[in-house]
KERO-370360 format. One record per residue (C-alpha): residue number from 1; residue in three letters; chain; z, y, x. Coordinates in Angstrom, 3 decimals, always signed. Each point is the difference from the previous one (the first is absolute). Last residue first. Example, Ala and Ser with C-alpha at 12.3 -4.5 7.8 and 13.67 -1.06 7.14 Angstrom:
REM residues 2
- num residuo cadena up north east
- 2 SER A +7.140 -1.060 +13.670
- 1 ALA A +0.660 -3.440 -1.370
END
This chain:
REM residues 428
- num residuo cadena up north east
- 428 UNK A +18.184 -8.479 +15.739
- 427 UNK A -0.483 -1.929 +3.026
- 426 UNK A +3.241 -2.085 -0.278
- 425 UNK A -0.823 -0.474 -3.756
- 424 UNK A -3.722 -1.338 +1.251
- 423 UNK A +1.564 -2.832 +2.138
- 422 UNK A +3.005 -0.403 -2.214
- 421 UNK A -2.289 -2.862 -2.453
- 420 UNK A -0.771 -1.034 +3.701
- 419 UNK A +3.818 -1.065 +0.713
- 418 UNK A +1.096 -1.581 -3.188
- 417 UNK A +3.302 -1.604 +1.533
- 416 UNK A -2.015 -2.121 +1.365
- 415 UNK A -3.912 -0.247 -0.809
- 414 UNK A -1.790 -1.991 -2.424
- 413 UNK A +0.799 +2.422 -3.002
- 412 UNK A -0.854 +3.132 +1.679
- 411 UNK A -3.450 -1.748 -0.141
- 410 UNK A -0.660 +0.038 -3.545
- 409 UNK A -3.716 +0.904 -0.197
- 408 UNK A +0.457 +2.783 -2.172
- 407 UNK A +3.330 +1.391 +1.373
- 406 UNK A -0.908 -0.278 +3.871
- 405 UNK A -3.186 +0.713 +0.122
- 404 UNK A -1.627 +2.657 -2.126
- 403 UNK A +3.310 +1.517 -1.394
- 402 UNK A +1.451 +0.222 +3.382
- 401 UNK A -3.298 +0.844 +1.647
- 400 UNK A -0.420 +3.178 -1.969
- 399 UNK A +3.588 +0.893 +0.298
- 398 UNK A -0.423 -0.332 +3.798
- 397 UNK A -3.568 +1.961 +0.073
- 396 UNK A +2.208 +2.596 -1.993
- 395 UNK A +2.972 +0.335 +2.629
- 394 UNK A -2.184 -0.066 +2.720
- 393 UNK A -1.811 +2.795 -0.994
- 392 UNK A +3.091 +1.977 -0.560
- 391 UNK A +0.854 -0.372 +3.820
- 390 UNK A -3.681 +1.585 +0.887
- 389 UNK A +0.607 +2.738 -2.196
- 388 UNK A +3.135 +0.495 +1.581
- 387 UNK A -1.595 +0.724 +3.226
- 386 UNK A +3.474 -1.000 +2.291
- 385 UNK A +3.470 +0.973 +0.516
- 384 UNK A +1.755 -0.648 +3.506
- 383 UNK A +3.328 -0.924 -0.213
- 382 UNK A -0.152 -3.408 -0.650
- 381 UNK A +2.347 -1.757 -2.586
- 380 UNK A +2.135 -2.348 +1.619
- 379 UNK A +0.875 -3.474 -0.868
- 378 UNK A -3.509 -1.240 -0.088
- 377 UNK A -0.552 +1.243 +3.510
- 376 UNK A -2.057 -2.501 +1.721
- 375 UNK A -2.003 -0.767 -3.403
- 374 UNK A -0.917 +3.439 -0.137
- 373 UNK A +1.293 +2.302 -3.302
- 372 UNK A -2.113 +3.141 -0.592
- 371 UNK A +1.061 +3.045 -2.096
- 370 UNK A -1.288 +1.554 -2.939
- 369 UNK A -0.640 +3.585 -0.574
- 368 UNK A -1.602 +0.029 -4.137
- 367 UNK A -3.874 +1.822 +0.357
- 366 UNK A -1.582 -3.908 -0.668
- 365 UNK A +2.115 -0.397 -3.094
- 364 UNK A -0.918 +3.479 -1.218
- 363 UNK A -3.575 -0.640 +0.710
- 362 UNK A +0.338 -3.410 -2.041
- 361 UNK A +2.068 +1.976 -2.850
- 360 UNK A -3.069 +2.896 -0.116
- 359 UNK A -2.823 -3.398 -0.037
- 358 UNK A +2.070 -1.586 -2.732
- 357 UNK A +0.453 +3.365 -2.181
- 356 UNK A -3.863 +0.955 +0.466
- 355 UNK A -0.658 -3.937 -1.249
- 354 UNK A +1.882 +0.859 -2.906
- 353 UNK A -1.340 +3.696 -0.834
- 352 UNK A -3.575 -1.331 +0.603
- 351 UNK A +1.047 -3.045 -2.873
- 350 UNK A +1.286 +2.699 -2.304
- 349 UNK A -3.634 +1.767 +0.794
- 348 UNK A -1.665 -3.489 -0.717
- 347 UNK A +1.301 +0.181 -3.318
- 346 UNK A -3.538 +1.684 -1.105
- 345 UNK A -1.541 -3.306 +0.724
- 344 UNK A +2.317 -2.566 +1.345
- 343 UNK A -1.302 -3.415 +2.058
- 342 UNK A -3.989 +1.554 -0.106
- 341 UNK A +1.366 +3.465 +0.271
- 340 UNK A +1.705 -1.309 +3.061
- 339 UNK A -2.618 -1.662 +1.103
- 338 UNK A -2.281 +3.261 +0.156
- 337 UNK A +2.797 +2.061 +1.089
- 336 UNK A +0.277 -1.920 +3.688
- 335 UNK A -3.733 -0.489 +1.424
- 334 UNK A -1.403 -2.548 +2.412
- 333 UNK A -1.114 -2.632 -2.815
- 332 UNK A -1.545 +2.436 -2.538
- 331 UNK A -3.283 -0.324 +1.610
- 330 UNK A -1.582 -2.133 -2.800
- 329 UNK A +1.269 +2.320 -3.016
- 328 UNK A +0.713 -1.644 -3.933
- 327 UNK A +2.731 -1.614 +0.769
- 326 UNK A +1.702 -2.091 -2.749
- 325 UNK A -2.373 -2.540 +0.489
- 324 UNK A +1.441 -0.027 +3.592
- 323 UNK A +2.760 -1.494 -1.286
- 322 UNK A -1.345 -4.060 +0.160
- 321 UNK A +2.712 -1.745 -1.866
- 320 UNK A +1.834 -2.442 +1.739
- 319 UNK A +0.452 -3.631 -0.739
- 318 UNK A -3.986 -1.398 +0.666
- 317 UNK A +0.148 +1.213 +3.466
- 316 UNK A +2.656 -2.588 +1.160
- 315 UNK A +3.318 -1.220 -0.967
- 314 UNK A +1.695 +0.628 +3.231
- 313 UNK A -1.906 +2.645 +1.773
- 312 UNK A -0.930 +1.415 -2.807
- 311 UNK A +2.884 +0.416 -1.379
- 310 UNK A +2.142 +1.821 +2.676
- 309 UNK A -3.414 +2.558 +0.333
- 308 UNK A +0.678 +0.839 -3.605
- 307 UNK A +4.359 +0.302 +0.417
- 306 UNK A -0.902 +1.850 +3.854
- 305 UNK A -2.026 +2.351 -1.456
- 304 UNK A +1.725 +3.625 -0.412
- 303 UNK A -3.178 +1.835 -0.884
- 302 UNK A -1.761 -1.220 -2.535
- 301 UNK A +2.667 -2.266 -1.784
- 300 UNK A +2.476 +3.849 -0.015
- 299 UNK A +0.012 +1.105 -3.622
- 298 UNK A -3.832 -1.410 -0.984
- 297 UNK A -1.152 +2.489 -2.077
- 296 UNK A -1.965 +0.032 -3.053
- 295 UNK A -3.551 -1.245 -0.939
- 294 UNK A -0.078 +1.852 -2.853
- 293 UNK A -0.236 +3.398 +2.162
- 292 UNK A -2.751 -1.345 +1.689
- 291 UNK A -0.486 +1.828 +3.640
- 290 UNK A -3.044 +2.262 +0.227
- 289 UNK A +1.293 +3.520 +0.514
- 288 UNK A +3.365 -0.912 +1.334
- 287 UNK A -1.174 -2.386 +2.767
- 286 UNK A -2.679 +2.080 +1.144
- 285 UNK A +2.202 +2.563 +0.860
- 284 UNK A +1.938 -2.588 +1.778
- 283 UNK A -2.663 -0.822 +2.122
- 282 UNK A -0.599 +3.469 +0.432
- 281 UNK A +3.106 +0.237 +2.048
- 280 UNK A -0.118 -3.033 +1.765
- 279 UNK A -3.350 +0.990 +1.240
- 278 UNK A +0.689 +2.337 +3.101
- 277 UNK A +1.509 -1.925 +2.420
- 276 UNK A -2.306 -2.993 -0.225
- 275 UNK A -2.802 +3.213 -0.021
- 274 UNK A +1.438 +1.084 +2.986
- 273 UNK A -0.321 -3.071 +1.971
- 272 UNK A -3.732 -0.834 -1.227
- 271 UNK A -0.710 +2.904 +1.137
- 270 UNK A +1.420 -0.825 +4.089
- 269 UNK A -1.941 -3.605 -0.709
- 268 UNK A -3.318 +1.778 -0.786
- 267 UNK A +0.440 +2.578 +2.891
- 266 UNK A +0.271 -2.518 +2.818
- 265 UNK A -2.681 -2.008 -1.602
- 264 UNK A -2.507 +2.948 +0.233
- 263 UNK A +1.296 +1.070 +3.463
- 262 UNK A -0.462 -3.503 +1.092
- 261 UNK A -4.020 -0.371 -1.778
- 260 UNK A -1.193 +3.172 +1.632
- 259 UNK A +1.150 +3.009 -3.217
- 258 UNK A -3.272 +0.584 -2.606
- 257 UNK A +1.603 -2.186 -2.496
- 256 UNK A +3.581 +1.464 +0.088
- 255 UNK A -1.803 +3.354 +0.048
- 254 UNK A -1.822 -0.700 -3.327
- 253 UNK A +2.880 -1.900 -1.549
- 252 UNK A +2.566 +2.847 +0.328
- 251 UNK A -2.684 +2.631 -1.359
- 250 UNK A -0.014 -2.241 -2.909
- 249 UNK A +3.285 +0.308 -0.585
- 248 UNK A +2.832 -3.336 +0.293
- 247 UNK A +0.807 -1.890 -2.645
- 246 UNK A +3.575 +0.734 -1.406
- 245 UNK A +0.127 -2.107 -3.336
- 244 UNK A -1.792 -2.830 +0.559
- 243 UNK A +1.432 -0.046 +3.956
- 242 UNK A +2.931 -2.345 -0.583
- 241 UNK A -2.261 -3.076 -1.069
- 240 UNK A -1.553 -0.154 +3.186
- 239 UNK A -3.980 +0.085 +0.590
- 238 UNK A -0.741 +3.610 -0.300
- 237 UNK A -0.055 +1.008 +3.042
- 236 UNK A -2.249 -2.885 +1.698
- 235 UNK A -2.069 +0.721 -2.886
- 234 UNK A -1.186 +3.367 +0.551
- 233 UNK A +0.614 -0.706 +3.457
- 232 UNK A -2.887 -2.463 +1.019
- 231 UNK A +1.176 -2.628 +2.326
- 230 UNK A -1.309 -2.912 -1.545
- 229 UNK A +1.054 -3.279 -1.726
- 228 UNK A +2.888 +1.543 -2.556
- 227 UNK A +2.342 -2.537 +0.711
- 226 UNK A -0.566 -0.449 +3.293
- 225 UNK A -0.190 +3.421 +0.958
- 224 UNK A +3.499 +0.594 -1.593
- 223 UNK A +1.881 -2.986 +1.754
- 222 UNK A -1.624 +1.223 +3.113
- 221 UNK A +0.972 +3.598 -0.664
- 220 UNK A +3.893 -0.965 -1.120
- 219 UNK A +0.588 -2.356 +2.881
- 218 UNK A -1.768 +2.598 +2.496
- 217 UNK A +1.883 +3.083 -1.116
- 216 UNK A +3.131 -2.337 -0.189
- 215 UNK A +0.299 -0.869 +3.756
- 214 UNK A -0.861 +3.608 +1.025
- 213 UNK A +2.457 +1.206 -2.202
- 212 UNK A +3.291 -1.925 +0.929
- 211 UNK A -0.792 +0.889 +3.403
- 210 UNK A -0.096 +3.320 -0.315
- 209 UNK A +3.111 -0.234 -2.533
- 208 UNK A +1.676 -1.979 +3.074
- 207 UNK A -1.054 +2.790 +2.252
- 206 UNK A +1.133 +2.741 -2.030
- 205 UNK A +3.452 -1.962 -0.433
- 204 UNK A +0.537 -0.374 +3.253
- 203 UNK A -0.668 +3.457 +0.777
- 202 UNK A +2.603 +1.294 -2.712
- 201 UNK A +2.727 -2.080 +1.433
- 200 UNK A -1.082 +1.242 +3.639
- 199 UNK A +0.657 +3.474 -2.010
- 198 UNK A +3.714 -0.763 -1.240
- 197 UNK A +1.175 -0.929 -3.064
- 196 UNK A +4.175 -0.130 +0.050
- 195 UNK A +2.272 -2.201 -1.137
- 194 UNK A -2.821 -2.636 -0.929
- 193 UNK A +0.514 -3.024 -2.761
- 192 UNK A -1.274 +2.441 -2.596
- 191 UNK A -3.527 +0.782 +1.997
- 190 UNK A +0.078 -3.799 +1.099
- 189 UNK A +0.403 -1.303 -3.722
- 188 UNK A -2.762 +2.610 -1.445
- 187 UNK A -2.418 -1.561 +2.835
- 186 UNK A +0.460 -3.084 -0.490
- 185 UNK A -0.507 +0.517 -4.081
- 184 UNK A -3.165 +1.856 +0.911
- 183 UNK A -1.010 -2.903 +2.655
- 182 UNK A +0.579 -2.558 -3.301
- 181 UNK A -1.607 +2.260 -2.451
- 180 UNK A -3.403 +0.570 +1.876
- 179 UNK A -0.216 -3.959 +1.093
- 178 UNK A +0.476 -0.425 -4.165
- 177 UNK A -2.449 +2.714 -1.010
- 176 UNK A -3.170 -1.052 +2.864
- 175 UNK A -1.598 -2.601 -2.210
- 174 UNK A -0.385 -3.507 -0.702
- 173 UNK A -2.296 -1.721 +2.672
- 172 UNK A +2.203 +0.390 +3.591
- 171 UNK A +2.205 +2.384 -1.482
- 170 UNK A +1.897 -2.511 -2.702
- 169 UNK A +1.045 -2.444 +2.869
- 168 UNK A +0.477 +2.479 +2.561
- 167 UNK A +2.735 +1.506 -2.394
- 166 UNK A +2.700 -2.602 +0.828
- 165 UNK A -0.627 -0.270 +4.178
- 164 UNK A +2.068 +3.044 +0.263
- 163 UNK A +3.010 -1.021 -1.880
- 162 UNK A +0.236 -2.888 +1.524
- 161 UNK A -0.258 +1.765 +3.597
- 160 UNK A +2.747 +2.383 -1.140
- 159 UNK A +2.199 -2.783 -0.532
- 158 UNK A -0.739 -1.913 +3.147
- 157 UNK A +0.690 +3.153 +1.312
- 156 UNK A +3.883 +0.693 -1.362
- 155 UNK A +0.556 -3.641 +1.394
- 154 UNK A -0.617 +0.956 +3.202
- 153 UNK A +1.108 +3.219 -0.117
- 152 UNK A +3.889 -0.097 -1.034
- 151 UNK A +0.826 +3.696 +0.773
- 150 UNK A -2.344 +2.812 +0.829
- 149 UNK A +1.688 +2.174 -2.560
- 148 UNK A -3.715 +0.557 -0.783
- 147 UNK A -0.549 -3.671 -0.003
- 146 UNK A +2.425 -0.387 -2.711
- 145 UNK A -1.564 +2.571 -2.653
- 144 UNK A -3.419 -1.409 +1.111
- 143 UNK A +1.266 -3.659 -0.650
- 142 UNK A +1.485 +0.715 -3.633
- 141 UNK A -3.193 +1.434 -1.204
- 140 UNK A -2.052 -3.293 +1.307
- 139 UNK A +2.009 -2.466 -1.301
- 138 UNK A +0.225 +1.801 -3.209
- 137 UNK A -3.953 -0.197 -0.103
- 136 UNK A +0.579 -3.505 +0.635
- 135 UNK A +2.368 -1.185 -2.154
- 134 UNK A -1.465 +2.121 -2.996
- 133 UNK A -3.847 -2.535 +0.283
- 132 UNK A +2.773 -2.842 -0.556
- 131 UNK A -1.232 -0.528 -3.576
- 130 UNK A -3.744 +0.481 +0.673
- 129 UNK A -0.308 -2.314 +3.096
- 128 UNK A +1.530 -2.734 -1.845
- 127 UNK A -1.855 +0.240 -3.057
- 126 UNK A -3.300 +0.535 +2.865
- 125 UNK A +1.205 -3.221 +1.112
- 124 UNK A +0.415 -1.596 -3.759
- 123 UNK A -3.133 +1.150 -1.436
- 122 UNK A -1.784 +3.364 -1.580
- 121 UNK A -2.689 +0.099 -0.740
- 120 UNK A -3.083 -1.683 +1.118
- 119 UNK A -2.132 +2.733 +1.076
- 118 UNK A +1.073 +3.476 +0.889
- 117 UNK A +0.249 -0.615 +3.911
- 116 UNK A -2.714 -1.587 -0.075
- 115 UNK A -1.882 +2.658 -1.814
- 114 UNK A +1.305 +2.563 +2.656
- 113 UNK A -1.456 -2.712 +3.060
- 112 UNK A -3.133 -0.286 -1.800
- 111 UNK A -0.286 +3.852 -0.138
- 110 UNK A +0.849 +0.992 +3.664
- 109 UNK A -2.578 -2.977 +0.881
- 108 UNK A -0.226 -3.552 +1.647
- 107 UNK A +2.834 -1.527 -1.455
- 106 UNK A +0.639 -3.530 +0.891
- 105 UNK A +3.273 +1.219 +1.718
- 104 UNK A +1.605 +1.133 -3.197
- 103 UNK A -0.462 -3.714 -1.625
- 102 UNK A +2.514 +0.943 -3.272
- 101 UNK A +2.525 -2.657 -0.025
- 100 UNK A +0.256 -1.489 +3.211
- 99 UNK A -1.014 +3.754 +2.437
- 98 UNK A +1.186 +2.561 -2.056
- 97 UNK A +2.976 -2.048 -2.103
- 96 UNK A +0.896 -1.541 +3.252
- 95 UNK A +0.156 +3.280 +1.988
- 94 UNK A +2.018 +1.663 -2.679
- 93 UNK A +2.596 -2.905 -0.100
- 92 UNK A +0.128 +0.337 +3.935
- 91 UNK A +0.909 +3.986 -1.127
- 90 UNK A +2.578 -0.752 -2.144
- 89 UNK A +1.771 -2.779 +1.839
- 88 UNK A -0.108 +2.989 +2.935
- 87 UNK A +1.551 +2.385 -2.143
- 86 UNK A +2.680 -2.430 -1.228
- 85 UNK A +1.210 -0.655 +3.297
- 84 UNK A -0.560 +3.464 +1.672
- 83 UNK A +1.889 +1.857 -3.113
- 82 UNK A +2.578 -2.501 -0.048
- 81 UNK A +0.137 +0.665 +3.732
- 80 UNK A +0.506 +3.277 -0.414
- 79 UNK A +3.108 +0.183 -2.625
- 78 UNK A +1.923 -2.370 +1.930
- 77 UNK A -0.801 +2.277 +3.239
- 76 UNK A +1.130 +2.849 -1.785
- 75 UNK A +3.175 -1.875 -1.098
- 74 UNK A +0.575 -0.798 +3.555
- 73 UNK A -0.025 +3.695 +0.810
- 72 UNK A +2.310 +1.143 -2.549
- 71 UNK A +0.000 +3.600 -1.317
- 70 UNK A +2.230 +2.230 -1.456
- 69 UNK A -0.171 +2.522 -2.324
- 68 UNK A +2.141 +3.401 -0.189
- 67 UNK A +1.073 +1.851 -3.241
- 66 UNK A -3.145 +1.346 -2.945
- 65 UNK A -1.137 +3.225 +0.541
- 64 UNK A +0.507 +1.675 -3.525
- 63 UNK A -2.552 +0.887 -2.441
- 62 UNK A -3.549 +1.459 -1.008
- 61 UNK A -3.143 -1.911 +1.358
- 60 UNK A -0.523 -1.387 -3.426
- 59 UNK A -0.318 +3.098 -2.043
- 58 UNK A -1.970 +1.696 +2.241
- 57 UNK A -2.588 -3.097 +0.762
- 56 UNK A +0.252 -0.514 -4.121
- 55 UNK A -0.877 +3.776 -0.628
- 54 UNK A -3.118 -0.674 +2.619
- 53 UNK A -1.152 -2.530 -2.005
- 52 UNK A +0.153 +1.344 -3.355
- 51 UNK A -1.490 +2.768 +1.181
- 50 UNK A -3.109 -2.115 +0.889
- 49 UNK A +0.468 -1.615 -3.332
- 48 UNK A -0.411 +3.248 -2.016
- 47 UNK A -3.176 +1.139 +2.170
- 46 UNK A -1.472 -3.669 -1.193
- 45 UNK A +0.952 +0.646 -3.045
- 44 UNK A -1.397 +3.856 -0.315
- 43 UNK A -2.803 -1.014 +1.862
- 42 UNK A -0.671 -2.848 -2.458
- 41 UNK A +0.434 +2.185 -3.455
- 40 UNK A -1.946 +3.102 +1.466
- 39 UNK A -3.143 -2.349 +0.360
- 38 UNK A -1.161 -2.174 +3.250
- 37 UNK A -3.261 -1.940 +0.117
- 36 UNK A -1.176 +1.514 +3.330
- 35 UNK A -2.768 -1.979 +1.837
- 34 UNK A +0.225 +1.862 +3.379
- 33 UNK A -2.460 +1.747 +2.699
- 32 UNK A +0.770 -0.817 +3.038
- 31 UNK A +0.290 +1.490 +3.403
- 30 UNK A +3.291 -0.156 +1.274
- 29 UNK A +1.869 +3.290 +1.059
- 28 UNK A +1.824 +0.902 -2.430
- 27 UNK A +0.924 -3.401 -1.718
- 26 UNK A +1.199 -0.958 +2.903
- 25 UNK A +1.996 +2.906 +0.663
- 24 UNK A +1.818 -0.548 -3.814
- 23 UNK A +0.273 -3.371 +0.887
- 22 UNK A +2.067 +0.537 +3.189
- 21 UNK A +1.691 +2.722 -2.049
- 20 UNK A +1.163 -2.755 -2.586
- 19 UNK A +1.377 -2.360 +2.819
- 18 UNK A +2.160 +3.042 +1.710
- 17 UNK A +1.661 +0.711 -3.405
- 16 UNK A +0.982 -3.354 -0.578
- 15 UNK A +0.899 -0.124 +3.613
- 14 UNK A +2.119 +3.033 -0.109
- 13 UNK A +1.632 -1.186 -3.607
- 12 UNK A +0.954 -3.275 +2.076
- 11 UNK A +1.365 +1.697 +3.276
- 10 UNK A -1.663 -0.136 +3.034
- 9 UNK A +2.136 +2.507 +1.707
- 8 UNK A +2.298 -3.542 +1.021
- 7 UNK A -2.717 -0.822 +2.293
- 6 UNK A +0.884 +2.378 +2.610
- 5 UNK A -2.995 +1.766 +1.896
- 4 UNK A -0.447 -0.159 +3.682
- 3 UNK A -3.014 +1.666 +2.285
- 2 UNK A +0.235 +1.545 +3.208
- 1 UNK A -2.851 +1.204 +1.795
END
């Protein structure tokens, strides 16, 4: 059997489309019964933003196909072992701060190593850690698109290994969400960075989401049992913040129980999937009926936090105001609307139309023919044309690492003839 599909279909207002029908089925077919606080004034906004959305994608994926791009190899490998250099002083900062600062290793629980992790603020090696946290998820993005092209490897993996070891830290006692987004963003990079998606594509990918959820399943369940100190289900399934508002039935819960003690885990953790999938939207719900209209909104702080997190880390806890007095929910964190209503209320459908704009110009970018430049032909253009999407991508991480990098930290200016502040031009 032959199987190939084209990345390019994916188009922005498809996968906007696609990720509402995924929670449409889920909602279907899971077995909950919800907390609904909605009213024809929140639907109606949160219908209104939606559109808003997909009017942006529209809007922004509209125009011309830009003229050819070229590429240069060395400035690829410029770009990657900034990414490897800084990566790794970020993660031997995150050891110290885990192991000098906060005593990881003397934990002898799931829930002394998370209040470990919580305790004593923040300090200069998790400052550290915290401000080049960008280089190494760029690091990463930048060495699938190369490694696809199956050009400078070496380096291209010591990237990818960075970028790898990053989440374990937060996994091992935090939580599943960061290890969840970095193989998701992985995984968005390879399908983009692919001319064609073929089925031993699809297998690997099965077999890394097996794998992926049999390491999780018993991270999240021992975590869980420990906290509550038994097995029993009622409160095994209620014990995260994210299920107030979806809990499952009663009929759920009495075959859960009766299930041998793997099946019963097994079907616990697959719940407690849909039900992260599921609560966003009554999150928000929630949001609108309870929120404090005097308290006002916050026009960005909650959600874009790089200024609050900035502080912290360099004039300490006492500087920044805690926001999450503003937020009345406890499982807003893995929602979108319910920040943004917390940043804009009712404006939040001009800030929809925005972001809709961004992501349509970004799938416009990645959908513009561009043409590879190798360092042994850097006078010629080659002939062969490549996944554009792929070629886009490396225009962005380079932008992102040319403002991160080079301009901020002033290193163009210790270079002749201001080689590395070219690196990421050269890219782009």
């Amino acid at each position: 059997m032959k199987f190939e599909f084209r990345p390019e279909r994916l188009s922005g207002e498809r996968a906007f489309i696609l990720g509402w029908s995924v929670w449409l089925v889920c909602f279907a077919l899971m077995p909950i019964t919800t907390m609904f606080y909605g009213d024809f004034g929140g639907i109606a906004l949160l219908v209104a933003a939606n559109l808003a959305v997909l009017v942006g994608i529209l809007a922004g994926s509209r125009g011309r196909e830009k003229g050819f791009l070229v590429y240069d190899q060395d400035a690829l490998r410029i770009v990657l072992l900034l990414c490897v250099v800084l990566g790794t002083i970020a993660i031997f900062a995150k050891v110290v701060d885990l192991i000098g600062y906060r005593g990881i290793l003397s934990a002898r629980s799931f829930a002394q190593g998370r209040e470990k992790m919580e305790a004593n603020d923040i300090n200069f090696f998790s400052g550290i850690h915290f401000l080049l946290l960008p280089v190494i998820y760029a690091g990463g993005i930048l060495a699938i698109v190369v490694l696809v092209q199956r050009r400078l490897t070496n380096i291209s993996k010591a990237a990818l290994a960075l970028y790898a070891i990053n989440p374990v830290f937060s996994f091992v006692y935090g939580g599943r969400s960061t290890l969840v987004l970095a193989v998701a963003l992985a995984g968005i990079t390879l399908l983009v960075s692919l001319p064609a998606l073929k089925l031993r594509h699809v297998m690997s990918a099965m077999a890394t989401f097996l794998l992926l959820f049999g390491v999780t399943i018993f991270m999240f369940v021992s975590r869980a049992i420990e906290r509550i100190g038994d097995t029993h289900v009622d409160r095994l399934a209620g014990a995260s913040d994210y299920t107030k508002l979806v809990p499952l039935t009663d009929q759920t819960l009495t075959v859960m129980g009766a299930l041998p003690t793997l099946g019963r885990f097994l079907l616990y953790y697959v719940m407690s999937v849909g039900q992260y999938i599921l609560h966003g939207v009554f999150e928000f719900f929630y949001i609108v009926n309870v929120k404090d209209p005097r308290q006002g909104y916050l026009w960005g702080e909650y959600q874009f936090t790089l200024y609050q997190q900035a502080r912290h880390v360099l004039m300490g806890a006492a500087a920044v105001q805690d926001l999450e007095v503003y937020n009345p929910a406890t499982g807003l964190f893995s929602t979108f609307w319910g920040p943004a209503y917390l940043d804009f209320g009712p404006m939040m459908i001009v800030f929809g139309l925005a972001f809709g704009i961004a992501a349509g110009w970004a799938a416009q970018a990645g959908r513009s023919r561009r043409h590879l430049r190798d360092a042994a032909f850097r006078s010629t253009r080659l002939s062969n044309r490549v996944d554009p999407c792929r070629q886009r991508l490396i225009g962005l991480i380079g932008r992102c690492v040319e403002c991160w990098f080079l301009r901020d930290m002033g290193l163009s200016r210790r270079t002749s003839a201001g080689r590395f502040r070219n690196v990421a031009a050269s890219i782009a």
